[in-house]
mmCIF entry with sequence, helices, sheets and N, C-alpha, C, O atoms, coordinates in Angstrom:
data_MODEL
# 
_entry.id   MODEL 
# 
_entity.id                         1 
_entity.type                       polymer 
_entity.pdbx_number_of_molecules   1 
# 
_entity_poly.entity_id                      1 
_entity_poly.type                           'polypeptide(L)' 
_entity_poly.nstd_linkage                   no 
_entity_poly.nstd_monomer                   no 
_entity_poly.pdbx_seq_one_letter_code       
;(UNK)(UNK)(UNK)(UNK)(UNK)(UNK)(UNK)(UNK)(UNK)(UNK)(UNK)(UNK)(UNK)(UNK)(UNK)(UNK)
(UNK)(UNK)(UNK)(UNK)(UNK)(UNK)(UNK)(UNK)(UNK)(UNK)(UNK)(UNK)(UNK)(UNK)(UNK)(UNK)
(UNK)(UNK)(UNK)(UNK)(UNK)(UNK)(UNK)(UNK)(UNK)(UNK)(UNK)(UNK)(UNK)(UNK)(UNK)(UNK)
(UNK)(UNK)(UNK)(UNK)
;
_entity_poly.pdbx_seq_one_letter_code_can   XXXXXXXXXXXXXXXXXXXXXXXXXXXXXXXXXXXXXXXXXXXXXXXXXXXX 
_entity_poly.pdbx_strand_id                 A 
# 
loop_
_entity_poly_seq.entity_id 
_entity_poly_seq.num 
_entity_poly_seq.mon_id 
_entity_poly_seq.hetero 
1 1  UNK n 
1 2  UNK n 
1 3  UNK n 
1 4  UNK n 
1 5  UNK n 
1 6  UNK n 
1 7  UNK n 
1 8  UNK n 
1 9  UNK n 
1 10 UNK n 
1 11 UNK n 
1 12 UNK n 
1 13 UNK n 
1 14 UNK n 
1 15 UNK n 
1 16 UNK n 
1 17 UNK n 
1 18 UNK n 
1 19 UNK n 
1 20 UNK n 
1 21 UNK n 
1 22 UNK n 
1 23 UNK n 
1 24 UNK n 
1 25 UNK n 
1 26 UNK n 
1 27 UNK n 
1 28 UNK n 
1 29 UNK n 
1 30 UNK n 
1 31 UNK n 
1 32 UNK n 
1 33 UNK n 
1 34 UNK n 
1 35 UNK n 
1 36 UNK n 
1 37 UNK n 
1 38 UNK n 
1 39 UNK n 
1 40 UNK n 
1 41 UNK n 
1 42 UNK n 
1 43 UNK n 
1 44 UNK n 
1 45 UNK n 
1 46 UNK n 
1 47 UNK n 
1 48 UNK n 
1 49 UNK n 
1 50 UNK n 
1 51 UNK n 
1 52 UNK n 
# 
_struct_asym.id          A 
_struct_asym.entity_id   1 
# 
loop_
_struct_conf.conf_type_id 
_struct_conf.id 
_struct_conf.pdbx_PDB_helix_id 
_struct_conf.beg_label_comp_id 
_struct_conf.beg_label_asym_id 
_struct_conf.beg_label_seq_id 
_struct_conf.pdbx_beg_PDB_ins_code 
_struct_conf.end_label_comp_id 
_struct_conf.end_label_asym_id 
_struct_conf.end_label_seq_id 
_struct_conf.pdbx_end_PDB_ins_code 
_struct_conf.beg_auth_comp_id 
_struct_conf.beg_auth_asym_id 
_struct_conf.beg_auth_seq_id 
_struct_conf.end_auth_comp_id 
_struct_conf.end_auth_asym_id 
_struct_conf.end_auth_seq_id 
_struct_conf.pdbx_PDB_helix_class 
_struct_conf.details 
_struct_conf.pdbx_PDB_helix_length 
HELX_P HELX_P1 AA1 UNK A 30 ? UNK A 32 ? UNK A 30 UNK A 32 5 ? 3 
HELX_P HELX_P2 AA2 UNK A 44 ? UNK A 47 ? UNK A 44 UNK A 47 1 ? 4 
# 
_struct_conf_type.id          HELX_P 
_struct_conf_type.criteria    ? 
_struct_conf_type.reference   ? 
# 
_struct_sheet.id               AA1 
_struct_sheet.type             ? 
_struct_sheet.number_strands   2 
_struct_sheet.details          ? 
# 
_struct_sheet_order.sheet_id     AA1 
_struct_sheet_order.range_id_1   1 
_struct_sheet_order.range_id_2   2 
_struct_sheet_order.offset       ? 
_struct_sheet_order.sense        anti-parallel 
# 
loop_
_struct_sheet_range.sheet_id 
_struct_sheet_range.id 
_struct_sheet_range.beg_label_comp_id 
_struct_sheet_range.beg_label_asym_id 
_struct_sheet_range.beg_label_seq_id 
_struct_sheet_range.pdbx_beg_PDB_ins_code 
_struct_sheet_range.end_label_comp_id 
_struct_sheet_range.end_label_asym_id 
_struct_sheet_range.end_label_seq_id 
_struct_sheet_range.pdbx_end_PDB_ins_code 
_struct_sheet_range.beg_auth_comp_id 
_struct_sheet_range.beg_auth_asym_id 
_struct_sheet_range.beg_auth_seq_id 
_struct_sheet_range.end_auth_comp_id 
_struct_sheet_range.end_auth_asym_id 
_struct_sheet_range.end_auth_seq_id 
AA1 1 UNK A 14 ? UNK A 16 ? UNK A 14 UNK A 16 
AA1 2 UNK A 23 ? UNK A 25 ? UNK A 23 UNK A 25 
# 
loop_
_atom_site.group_PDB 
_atom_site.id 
_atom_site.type_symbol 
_atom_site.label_atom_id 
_atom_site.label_alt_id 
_atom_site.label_comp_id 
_atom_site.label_asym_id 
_atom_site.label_entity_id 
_atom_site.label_seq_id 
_atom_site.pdbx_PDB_ins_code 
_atom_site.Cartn_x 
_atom_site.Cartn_y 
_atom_site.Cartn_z 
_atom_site.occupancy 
_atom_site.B_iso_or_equiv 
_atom_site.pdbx_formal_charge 
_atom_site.auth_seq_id 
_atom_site.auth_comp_id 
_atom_site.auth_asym_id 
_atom_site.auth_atom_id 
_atom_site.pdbx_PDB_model_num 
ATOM 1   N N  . UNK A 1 1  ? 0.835  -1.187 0.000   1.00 0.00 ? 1  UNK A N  1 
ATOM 2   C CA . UNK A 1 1  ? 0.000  0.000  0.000   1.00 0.00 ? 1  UNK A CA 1 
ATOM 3   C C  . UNK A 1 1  ? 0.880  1.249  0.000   1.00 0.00 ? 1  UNK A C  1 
ATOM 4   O O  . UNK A 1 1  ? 1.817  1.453  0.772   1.00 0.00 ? 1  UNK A O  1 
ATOM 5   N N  . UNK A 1 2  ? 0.493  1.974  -0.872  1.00 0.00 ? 2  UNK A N  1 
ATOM 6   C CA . UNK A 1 2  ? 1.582  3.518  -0.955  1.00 0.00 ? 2  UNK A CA 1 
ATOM 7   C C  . UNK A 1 2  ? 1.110  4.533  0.216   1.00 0.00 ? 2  UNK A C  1 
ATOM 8   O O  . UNK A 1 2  ? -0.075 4.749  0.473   1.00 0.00 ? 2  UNK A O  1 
ATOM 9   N N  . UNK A 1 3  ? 1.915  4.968  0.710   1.00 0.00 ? 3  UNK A N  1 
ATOM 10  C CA . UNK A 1 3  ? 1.586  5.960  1.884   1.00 0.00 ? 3  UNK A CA 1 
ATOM 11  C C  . UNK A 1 3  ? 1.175  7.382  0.923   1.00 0.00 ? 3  UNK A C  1 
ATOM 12  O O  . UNK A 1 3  ? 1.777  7.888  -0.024  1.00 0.00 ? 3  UNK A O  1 
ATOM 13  N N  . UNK A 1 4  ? -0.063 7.758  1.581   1.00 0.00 ? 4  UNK A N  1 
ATOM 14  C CA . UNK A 1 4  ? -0.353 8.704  1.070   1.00 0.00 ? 4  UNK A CA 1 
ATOM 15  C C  . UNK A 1 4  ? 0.144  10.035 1.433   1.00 0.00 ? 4  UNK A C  1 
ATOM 16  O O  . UNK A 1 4  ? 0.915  10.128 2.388   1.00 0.00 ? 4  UNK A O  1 
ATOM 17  N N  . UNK A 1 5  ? -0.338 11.434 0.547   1.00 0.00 ? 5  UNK A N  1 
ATOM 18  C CA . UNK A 1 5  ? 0.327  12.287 0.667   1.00 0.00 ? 5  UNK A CA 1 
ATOM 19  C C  . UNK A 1 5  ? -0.273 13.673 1.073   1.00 0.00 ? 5  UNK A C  1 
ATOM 20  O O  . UNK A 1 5  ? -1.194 14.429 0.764   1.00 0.00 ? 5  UNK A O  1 
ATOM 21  N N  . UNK A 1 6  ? 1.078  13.543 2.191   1.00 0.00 ? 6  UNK A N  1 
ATOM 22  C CA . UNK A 1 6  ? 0.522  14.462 3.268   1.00 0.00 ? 6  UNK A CA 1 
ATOM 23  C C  . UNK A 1 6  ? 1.081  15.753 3.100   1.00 0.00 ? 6  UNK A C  1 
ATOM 24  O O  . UNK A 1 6  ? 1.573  16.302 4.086   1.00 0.00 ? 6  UNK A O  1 
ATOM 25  N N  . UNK A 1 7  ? 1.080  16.443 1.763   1.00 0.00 ? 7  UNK A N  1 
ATOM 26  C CA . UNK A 1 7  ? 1.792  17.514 1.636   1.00 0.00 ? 7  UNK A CA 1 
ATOM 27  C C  . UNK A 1 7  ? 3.458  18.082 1.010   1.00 0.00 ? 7  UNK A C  1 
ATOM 28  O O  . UNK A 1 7  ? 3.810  19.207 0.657   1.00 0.00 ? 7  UNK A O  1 
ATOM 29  N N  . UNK A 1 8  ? 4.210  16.803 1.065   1.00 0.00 ? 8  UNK A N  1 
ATOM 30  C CA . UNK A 1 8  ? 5.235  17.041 0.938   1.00 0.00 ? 8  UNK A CA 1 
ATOM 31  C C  . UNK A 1 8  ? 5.598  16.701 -0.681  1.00 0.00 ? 8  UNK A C  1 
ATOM 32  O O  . UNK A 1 8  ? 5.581  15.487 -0.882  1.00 0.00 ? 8  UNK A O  1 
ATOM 33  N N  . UNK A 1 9  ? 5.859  17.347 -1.643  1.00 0.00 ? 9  UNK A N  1 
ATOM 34  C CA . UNK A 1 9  ? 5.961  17.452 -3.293  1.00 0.00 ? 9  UNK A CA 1 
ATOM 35  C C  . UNK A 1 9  ? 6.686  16.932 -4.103  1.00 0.00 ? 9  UNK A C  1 
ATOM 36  O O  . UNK A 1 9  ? 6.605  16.455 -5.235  1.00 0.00 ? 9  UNK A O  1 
ATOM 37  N N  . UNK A 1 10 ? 8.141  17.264 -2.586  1.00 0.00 ? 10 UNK A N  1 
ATOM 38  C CA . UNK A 1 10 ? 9.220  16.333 -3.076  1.00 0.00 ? 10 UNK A CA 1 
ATOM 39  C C  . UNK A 1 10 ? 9.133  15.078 -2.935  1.00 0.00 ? 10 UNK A C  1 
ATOM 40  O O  . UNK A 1 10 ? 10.247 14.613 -3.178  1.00 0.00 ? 10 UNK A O  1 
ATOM 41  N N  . UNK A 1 11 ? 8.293  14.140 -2.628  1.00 0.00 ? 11 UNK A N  1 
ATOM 42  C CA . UNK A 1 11 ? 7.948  13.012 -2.486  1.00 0.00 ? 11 UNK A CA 1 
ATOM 43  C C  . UNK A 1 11 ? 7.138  12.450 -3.700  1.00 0.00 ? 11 UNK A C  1 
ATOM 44  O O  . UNK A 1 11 ? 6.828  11.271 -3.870  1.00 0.00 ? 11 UNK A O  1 
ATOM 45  N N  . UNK A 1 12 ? 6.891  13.365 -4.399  1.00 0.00 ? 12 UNK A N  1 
ATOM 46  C CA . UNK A 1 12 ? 5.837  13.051 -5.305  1.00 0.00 ? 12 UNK A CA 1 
ATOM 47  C C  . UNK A 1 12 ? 7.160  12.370 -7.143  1.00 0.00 ? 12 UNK A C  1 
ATOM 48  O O  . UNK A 1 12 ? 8.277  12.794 -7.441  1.00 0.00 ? 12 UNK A O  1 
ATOM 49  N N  . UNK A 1 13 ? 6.382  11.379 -7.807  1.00 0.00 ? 13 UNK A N  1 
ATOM 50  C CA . UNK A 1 13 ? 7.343  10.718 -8.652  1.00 0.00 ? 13 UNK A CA 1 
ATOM 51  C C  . UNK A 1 13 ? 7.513  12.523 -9.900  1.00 0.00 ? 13 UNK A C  1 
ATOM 52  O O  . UNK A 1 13 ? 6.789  13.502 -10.075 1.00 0.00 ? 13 UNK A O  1 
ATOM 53  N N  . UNK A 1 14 ? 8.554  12.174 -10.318 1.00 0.00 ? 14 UNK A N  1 
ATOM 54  C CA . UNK A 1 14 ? 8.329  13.380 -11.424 1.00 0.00 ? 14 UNK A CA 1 
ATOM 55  C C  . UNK A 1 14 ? 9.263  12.631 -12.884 1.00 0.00 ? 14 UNK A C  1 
ATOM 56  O O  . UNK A 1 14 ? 10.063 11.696 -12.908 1.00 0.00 ? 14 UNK A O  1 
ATOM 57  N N  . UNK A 1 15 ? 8.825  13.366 -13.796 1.00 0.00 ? 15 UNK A N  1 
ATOM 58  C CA . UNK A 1 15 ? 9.938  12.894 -15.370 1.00 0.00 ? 15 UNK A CA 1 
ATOM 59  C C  . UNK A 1 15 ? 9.962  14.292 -16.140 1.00 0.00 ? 15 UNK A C  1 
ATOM 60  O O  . UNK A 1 15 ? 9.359  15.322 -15.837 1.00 0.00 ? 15 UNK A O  1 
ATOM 61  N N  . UNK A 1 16 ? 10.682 14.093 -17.043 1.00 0.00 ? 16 UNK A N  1 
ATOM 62  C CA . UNK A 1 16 ? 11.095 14.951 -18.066 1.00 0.00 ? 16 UNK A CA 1 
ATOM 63  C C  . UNK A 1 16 ? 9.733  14.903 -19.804 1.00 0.00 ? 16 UNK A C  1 
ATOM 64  O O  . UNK A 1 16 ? 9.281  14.077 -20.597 1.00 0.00 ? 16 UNK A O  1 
ATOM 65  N N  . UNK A 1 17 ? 9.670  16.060 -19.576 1.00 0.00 ? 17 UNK A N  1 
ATOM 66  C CA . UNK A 1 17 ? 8.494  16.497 -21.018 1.00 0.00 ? 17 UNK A CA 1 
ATOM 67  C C  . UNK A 1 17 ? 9.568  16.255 -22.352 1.00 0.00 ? 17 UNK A C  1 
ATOM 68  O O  . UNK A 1 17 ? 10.557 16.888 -22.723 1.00 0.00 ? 17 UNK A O  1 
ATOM 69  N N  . UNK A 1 18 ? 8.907  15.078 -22.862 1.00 0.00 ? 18 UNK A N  1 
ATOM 70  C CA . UNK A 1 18 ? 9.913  14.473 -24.132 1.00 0.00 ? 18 UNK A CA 1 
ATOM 71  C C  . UNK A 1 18 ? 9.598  15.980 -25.072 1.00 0.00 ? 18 UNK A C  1 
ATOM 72  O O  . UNK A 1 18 ? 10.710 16.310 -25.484 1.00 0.00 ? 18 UNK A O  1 
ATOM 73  N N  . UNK A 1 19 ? 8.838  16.731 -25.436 1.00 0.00 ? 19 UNK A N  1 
ATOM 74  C CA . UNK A 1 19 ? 9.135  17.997 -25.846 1.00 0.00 ? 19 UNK A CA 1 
ATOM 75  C C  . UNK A 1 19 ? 10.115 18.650 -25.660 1.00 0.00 ? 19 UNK A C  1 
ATOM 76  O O  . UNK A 1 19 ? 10.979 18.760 -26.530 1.00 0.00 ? 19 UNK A O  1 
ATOM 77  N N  . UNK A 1 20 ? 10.219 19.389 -24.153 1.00 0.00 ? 20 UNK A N  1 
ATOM 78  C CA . UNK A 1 20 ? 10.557 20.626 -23.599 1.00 0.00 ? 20 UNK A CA 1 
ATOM 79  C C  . UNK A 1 20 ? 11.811 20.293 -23.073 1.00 0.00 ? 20 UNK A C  1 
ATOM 80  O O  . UNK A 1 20 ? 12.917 20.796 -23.268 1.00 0.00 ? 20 UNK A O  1 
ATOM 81  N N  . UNK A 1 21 ? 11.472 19.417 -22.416 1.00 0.00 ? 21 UNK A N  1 
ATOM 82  C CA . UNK A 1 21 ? 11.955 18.896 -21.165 1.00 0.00 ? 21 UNK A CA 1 
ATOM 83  C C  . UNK A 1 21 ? 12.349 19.394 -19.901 1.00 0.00 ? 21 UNK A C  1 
ATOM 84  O O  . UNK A 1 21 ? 13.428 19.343 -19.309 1.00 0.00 ? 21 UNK A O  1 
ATOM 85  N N  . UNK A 1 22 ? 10.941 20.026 -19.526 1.00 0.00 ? 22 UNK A N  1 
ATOM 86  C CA . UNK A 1 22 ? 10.768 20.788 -18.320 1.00 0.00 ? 22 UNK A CA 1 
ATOM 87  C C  . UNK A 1 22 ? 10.345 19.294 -17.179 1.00 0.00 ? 22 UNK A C  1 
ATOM 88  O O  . UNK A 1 22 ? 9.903  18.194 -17.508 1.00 0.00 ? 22 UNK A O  1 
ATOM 89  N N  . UNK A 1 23 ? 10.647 19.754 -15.990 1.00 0.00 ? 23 UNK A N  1 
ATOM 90  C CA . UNK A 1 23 ? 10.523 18.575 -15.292 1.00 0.00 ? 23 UNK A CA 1 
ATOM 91  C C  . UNK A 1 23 ? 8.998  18.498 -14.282 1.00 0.00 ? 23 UNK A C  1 
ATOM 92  O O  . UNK A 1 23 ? 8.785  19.275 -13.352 1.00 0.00 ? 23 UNK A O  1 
ATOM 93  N N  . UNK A 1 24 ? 7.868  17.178 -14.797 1.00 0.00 ? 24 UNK A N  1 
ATOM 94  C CA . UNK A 1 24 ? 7.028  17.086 -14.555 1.00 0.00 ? 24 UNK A CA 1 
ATOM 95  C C  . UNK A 1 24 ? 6.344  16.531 -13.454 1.00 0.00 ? 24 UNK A C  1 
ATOM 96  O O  . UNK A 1 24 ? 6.365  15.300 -13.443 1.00 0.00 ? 24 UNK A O  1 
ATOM 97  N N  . UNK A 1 25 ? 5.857  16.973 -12.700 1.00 0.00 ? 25 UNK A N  1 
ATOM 98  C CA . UNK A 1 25 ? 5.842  16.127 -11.228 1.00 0.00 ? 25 UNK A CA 1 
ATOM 99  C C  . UNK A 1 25 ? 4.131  15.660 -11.432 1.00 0.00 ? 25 UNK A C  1 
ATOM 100 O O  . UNK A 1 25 ? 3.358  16.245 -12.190 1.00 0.00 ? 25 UNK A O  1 
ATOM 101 N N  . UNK A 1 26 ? 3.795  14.540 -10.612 1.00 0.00 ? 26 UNK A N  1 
ATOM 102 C CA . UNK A 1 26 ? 2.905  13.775 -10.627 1.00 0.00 ? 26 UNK A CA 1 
ATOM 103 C C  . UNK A 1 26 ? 1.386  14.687 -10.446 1.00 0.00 ? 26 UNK A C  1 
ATOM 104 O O  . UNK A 1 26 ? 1.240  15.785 -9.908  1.00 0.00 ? 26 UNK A O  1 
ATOM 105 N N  . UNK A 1 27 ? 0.690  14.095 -10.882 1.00 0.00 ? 27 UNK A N  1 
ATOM 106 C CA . UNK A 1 27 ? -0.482 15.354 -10.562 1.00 0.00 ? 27 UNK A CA 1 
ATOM 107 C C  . UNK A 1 27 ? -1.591 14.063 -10.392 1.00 0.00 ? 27 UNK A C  1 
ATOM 108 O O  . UNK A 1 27 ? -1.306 12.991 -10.926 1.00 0.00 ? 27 UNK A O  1 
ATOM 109 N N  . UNK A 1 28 ? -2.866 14.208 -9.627  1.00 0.00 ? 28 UNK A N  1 
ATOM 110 C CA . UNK A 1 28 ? -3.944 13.394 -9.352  1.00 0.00 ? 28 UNK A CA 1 
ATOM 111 C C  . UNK A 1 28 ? -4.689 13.142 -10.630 1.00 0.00 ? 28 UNK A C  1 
ATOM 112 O O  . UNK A 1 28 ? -5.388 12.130 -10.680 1.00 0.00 ? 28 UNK A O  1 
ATOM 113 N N  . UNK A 1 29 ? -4.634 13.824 -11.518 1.00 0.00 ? 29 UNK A N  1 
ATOM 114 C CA . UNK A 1 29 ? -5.582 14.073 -12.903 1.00 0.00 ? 29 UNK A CA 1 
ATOM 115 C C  . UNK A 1 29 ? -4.932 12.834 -13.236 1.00 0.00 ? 29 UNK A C  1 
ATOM 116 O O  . UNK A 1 29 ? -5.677 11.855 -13.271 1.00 0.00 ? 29 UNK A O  1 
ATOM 117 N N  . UNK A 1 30 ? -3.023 12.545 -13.631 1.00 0.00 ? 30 UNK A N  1 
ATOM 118 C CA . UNK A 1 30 ? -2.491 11.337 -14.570 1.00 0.00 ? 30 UNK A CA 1 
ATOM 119 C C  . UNK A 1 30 ? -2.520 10.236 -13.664 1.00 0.00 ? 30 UNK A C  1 
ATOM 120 O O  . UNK A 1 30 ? -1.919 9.197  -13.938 1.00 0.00 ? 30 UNK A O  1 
ATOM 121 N N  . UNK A 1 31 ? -3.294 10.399 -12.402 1.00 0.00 ? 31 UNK A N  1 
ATOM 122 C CA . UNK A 1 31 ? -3.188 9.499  -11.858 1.00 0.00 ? 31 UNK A CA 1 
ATOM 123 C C  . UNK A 1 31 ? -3.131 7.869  -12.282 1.00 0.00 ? 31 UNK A C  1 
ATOM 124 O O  . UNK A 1 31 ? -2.293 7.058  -11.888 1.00 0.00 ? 31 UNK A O  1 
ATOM 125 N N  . UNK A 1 32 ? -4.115 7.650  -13.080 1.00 0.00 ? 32 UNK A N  1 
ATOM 126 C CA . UNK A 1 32 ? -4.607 6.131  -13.857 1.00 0.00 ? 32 UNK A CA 1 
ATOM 127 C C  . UNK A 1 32 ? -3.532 5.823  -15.375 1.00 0.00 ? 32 UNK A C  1 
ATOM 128 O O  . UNK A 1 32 ? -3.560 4.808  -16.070 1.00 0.00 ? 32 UNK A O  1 
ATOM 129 N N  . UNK A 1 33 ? -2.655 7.033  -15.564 1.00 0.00 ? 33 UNK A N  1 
ATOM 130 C CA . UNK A 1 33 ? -1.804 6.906  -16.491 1.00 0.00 ? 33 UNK A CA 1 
ATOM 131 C C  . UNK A 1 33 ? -0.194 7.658  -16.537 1.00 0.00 ? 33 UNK A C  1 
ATOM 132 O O  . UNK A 1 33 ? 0.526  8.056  -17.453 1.00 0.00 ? 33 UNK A O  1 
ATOM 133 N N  . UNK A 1 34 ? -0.093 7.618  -15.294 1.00 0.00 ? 34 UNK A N  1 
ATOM 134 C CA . UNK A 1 34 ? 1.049  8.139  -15.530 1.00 0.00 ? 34 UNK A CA 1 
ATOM 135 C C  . UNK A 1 34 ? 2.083  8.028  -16.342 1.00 0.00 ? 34 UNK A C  1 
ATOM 136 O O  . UNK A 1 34 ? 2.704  8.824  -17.045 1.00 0.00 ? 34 UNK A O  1 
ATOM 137 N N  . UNK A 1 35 ? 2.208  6.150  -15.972 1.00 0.00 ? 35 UNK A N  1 
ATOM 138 C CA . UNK A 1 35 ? 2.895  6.266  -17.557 1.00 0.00 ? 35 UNK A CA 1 
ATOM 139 C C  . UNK A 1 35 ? 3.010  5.888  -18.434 1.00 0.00 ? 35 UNK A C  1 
ATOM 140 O O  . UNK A 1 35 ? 3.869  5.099  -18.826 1.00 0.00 ? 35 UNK A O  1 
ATOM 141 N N  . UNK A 1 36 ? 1.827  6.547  -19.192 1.00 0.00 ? 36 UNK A N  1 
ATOM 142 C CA . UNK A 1 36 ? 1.628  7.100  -20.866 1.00 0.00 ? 36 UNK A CA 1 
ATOM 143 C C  . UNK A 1 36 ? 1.854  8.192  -20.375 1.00 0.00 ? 36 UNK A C  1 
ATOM 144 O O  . UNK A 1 36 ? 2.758  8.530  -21.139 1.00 0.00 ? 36 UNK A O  1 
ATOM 145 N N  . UNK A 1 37 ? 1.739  9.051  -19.668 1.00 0.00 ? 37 UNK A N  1 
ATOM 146 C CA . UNK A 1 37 ? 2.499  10.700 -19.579 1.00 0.00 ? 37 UNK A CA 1 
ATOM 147 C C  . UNK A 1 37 ? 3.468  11.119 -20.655 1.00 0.00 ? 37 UNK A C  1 
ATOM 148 O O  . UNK A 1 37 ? 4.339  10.356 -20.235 1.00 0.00 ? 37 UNK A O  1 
ATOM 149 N N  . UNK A 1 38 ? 4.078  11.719 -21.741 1.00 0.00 ? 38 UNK A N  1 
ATOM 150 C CA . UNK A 1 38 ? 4.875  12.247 -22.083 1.00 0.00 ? 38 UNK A CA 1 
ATOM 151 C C  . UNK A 1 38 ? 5.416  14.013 -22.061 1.00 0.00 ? 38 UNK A C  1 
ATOM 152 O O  . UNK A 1 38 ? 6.490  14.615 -22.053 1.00 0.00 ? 38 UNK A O  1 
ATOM 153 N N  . UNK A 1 39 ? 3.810  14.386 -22.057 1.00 0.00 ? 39 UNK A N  1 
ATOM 154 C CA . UNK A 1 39 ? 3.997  15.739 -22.644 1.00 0.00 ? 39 UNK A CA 1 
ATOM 155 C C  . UNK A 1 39 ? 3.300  16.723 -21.058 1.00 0.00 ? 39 UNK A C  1 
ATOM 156 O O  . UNK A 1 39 ? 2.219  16.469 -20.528 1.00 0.00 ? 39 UNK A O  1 
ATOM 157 N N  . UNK A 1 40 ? 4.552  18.121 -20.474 1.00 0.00 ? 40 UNK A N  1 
ATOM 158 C CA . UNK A 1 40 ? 3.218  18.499 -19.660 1.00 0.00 ? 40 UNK A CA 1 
ATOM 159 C C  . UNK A 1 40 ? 2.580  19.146 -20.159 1.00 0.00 ? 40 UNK A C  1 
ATOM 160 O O  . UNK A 1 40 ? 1.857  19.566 -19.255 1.00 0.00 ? 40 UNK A O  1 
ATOM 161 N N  . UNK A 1 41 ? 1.991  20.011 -21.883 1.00 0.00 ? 41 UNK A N  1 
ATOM 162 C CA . UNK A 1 41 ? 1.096  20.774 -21.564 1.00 0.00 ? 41 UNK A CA 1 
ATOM 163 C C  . UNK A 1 41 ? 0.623  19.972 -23.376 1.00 0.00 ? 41 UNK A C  1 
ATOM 164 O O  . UNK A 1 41 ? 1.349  19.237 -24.046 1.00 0.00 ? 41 UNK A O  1 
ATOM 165 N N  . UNK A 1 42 ? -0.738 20.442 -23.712 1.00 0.00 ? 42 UNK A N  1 
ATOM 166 C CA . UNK A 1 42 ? -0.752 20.688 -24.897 1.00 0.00 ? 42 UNK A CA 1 
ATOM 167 C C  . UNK A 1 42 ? -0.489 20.571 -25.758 1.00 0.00 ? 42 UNK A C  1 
ATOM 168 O O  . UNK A 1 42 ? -0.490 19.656 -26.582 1.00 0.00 ? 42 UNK A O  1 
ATOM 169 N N  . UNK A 1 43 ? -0.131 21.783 -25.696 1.00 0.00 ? 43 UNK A N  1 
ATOM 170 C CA . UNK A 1 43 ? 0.875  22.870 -26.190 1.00 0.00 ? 43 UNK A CA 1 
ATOM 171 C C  . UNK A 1 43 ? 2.479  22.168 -26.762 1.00 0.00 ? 43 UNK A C  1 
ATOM 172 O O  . UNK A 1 43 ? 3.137  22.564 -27.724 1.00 0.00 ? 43 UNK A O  1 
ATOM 173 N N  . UNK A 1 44 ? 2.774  21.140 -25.914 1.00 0.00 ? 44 UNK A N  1 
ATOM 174 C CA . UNK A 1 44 ? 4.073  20.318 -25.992 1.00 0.00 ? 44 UNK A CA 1 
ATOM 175 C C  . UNK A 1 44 ? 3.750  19.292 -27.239 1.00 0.00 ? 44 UNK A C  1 
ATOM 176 O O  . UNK A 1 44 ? 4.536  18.888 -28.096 1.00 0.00 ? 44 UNK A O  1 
ATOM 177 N N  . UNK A 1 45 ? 2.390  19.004 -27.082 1.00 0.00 ? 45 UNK A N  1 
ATOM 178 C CA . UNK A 1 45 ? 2.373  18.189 -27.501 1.00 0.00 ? 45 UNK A CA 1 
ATOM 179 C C  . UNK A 1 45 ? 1.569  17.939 -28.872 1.00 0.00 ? 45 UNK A C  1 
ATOM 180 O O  . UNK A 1 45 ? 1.500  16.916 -29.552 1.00 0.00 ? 45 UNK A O  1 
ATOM 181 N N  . UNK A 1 46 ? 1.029  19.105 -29.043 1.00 0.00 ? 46 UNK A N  1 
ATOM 182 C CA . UNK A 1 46 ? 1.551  19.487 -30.542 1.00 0.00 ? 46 UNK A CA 1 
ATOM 183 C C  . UNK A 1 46 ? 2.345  19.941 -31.662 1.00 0.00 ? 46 UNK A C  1 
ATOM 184 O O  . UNK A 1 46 ? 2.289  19.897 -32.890 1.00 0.00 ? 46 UNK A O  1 
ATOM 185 N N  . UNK A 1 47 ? 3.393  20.565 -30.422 1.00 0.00 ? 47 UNK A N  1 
ATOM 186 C CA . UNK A 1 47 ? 4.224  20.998 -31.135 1.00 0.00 ? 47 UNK A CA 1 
ATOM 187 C C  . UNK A 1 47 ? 5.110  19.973 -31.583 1.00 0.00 ? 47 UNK A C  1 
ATOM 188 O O  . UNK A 1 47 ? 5.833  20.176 -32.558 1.00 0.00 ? 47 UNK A O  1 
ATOM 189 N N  . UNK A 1 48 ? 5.123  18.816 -30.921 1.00 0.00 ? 48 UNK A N  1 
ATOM 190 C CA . UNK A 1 48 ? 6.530  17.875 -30.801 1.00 0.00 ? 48 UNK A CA 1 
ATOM 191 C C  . UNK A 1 48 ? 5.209  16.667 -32.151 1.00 0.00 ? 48 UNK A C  1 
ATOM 192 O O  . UNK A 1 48 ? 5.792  15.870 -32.886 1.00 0.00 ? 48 UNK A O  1 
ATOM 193 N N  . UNK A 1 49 ? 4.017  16.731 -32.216 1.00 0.00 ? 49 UNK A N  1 
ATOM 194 C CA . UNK A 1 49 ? 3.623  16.127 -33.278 1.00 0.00 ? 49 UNK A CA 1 
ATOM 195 C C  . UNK A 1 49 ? 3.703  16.718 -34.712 1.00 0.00 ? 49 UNK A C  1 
ATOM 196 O O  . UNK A 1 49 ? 3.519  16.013 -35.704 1.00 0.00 ? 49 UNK A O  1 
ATOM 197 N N  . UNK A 1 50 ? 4.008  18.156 -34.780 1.00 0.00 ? 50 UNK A N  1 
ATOM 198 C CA . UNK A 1 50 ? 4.216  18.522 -35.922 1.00 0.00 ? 50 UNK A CA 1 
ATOM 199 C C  . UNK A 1 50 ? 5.803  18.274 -36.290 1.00 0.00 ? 50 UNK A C  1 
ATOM 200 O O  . UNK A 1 50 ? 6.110  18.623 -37.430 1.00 0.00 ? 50 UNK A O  1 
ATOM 201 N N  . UNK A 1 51 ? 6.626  17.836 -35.650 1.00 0.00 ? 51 UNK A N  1 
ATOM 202 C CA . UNK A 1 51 ? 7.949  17.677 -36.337 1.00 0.00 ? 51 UNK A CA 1 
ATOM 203 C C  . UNK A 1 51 ? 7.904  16.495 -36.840 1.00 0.00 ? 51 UNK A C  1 
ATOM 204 O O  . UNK A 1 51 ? 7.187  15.615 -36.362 1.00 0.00 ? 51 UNK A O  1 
ATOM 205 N N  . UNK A 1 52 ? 8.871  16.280 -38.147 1.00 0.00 ? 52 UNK A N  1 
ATOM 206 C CA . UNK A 1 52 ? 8.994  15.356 -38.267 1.00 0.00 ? 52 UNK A CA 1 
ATOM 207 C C  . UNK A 1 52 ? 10.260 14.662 -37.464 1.00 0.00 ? 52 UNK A C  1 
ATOM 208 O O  . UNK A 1 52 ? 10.476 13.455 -37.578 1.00 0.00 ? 52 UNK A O  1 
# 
């Protein structure tokens, strides 16, 4: 069982935006997918689909 979280952020898992590569920390929303996560915004992630 994962101990839940009582505030502290740095505890929280984080990765790198295969776009940007700004560094992404866990959020409750990707909860059920974290990882398929690649992109943090959008925005990343259209831009990084228009390249070839």
């Amino acid at each position: 069982m994962k101990p839940a979280f009582r505030g502290n952020k740095a505890a929280l898992p984080a990765k790198r935006c295969a776009a940007c590569g700004r560094t992404m920390v866990w959020r409750k929303k990707w909860q059920r997918d974290w990882d398929a996560v690649k992109y943090c915004s959008e925005r990343c992630r259209r831009q990084r689909a228009a390249q070839p």
